[in-house]
Backbone as a printed PyTorch tensor [residue, N CA C, xyz], in Angstrom:
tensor([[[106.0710, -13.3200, -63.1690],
         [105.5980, -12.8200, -61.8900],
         [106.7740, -12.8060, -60.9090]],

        [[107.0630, -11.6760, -60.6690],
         [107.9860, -11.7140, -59.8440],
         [107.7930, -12.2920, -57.9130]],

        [[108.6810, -12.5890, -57.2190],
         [108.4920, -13.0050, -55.9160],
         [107.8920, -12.0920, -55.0230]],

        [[107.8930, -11.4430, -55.1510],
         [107.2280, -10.7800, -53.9930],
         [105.6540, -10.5150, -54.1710]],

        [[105.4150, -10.3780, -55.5180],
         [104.1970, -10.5790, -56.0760],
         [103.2300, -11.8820, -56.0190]],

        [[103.8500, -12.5600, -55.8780],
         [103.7040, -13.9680, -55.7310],
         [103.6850, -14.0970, -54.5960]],

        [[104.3250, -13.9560, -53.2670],
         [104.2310, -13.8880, -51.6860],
         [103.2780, -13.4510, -51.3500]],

        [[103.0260, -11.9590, -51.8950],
         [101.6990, -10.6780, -51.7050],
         [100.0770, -12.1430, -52.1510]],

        [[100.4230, -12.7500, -53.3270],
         [ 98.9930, -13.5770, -53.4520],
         [ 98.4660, -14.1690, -52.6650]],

        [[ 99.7370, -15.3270, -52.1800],
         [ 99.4930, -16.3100, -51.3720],
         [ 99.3820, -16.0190, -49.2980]],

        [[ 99.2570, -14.2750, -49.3460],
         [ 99.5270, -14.5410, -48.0150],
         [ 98.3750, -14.3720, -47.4170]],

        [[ 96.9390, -14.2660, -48.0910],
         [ 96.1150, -14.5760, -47.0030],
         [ 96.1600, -16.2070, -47.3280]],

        [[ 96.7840, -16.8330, -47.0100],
         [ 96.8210, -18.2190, -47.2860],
         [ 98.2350, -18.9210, -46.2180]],

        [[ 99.1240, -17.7260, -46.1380],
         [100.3230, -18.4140, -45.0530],
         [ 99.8780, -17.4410, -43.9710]],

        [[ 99.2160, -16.6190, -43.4720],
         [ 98.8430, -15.9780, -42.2580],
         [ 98.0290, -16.9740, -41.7350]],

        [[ 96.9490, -17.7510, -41.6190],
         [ 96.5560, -18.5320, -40.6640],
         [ 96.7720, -19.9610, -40.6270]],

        [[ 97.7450, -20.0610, -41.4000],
         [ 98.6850, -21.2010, -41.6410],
         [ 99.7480, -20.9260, -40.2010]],

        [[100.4650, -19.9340, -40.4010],
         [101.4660, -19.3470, -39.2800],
         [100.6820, -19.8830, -38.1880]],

        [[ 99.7680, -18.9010, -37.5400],
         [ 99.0410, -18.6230, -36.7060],
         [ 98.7780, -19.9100, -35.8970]],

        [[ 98.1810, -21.0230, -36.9960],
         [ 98.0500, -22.7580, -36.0080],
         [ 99.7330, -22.6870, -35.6850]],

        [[100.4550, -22.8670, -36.5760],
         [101.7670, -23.2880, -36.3490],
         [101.9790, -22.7110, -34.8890]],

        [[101.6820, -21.4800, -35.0080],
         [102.8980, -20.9030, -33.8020],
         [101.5020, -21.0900, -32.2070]],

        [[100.3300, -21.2340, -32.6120],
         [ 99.6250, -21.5230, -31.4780],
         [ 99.9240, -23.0150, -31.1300]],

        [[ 99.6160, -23.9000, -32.0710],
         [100.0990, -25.1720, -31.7790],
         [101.6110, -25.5750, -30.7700]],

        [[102.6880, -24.9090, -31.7000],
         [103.9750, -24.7820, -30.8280],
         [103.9190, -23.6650, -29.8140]],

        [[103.4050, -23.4210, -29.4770],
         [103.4290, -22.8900, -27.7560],
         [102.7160, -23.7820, -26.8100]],

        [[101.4440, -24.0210, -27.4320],
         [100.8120, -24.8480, -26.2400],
         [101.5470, -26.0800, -26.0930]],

        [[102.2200, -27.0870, -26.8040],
         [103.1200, -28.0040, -27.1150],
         [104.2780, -27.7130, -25.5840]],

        [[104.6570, -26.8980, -26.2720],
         [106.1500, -26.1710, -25.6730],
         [105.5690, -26.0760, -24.1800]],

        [[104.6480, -25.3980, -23.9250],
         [104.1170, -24.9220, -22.4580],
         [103.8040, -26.4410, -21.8400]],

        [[103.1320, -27.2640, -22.2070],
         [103.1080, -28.7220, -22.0760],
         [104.1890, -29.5080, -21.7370]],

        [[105.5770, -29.3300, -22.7540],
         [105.9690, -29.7880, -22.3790],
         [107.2360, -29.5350, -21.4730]],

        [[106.9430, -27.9610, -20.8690],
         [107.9220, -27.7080, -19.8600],
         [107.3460, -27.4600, -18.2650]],

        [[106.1180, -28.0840, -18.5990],
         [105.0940, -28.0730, -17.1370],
         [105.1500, -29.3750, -16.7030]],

        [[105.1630, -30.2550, -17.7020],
         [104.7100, -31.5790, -16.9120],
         [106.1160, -32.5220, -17.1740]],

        [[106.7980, -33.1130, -16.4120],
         [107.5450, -34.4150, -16.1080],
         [107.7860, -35.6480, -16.8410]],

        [[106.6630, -36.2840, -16.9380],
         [106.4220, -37.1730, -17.6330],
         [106.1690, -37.1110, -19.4150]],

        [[106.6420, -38.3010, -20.0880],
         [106.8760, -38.2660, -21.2440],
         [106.6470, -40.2990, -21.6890]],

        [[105.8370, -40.4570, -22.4850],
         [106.2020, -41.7010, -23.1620],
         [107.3080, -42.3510, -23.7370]],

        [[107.9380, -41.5050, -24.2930],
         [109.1900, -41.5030, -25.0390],
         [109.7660, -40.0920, -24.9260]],

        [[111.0380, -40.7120, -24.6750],
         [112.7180, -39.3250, -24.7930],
         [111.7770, -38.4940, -23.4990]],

        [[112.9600, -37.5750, -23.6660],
         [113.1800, -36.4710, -22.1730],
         [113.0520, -35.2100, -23.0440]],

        [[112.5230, -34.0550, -21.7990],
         [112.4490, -32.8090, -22.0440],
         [112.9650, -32.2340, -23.2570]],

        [[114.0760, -31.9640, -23.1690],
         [115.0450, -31.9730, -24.1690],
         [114.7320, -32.1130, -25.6820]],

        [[114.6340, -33.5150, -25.8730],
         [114.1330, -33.7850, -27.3010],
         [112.7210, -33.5100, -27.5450]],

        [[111.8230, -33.5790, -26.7490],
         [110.7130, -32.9250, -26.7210],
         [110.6840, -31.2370, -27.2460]],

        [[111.3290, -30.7460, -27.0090],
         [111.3810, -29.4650, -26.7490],
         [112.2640, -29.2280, -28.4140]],

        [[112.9580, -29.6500, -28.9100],
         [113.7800, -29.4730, -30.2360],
         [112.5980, -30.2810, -31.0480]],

        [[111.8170, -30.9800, -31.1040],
         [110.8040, -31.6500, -31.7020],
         [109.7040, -30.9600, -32.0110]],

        [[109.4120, -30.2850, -31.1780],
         [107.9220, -29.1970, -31.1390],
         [108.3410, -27.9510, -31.6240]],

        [[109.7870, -27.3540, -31.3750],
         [110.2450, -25.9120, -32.0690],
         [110.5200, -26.3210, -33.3330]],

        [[111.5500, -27.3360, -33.6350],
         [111.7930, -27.4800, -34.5800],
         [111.3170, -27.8950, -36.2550]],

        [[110.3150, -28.4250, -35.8660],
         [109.6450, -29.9450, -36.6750],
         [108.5080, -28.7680, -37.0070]],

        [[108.0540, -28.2220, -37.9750],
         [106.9010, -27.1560, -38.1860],
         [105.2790, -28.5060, -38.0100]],

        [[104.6270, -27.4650, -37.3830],
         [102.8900, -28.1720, -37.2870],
         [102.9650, -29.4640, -37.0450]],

        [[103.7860, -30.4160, -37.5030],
         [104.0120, -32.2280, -37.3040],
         [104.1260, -32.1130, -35.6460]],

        [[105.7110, -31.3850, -35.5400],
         [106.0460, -31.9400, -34.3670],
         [105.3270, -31.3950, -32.9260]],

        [[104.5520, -30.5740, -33.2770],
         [103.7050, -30.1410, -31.9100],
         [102.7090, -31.2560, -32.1300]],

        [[102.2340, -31.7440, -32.6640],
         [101.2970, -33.0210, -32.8540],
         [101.7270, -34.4310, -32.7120]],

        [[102.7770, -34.4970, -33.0700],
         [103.3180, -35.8320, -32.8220],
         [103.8230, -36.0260, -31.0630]],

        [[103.9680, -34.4330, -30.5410],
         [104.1430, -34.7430, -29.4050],
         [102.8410, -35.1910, -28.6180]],

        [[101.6690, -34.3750, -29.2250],
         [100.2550, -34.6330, -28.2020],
         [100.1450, -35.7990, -28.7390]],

        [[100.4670, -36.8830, -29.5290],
         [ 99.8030, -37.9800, -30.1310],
         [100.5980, -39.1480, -29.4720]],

        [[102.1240, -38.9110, -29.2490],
         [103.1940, -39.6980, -28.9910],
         [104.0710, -39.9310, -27.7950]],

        [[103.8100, -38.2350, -27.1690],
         [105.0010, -38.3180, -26.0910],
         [104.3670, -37.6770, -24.9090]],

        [[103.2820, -37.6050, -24.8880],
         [102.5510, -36.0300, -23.5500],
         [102.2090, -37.7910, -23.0740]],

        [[102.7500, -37.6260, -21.4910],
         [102.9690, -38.7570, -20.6450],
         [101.6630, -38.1900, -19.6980]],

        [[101.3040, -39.0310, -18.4340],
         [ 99.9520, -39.4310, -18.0620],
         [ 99.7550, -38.2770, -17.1660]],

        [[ 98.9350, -37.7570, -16.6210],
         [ 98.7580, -36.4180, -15.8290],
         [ 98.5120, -37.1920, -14.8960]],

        [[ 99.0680, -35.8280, -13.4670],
         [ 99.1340, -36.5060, -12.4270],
         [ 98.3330, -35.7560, -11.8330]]])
């Protein structure tokens, strides 16, 4: 089976896979360039954590680092 044939199977299976990913990392991202506060680390690493880190790191930020609303 060649690759692309194999991509073609599995992609109603990575389309709403994507879809959390990249909804998850925006609302993450929008979060964390609105609000100030942070539990742990600064903007910055926040921000390379949630782009970078696929589906984990937008979650580990709402679980770990989204600091207290004001």
């Amino acid at each position: 089976m060649h690759n692309v044939d194999l991509f073609l199977k599995y992609l109603p299976v990575f389309i709403p896979v994507l879809i959390i990913e990249l909804v998850l990392m925006l609302t993450a991202l929008i979060h964390v360039l609105r609000h100030p506060n942070y539990r742990f680390g600064n903007k910055v690493v926040w921000i390379l954590v949630v782009v970078f880190i696929q589906i984990i790191g937008p979650v580990v930020y709402f679980v770990f680092g989204r600091g207290e609303e004001e």
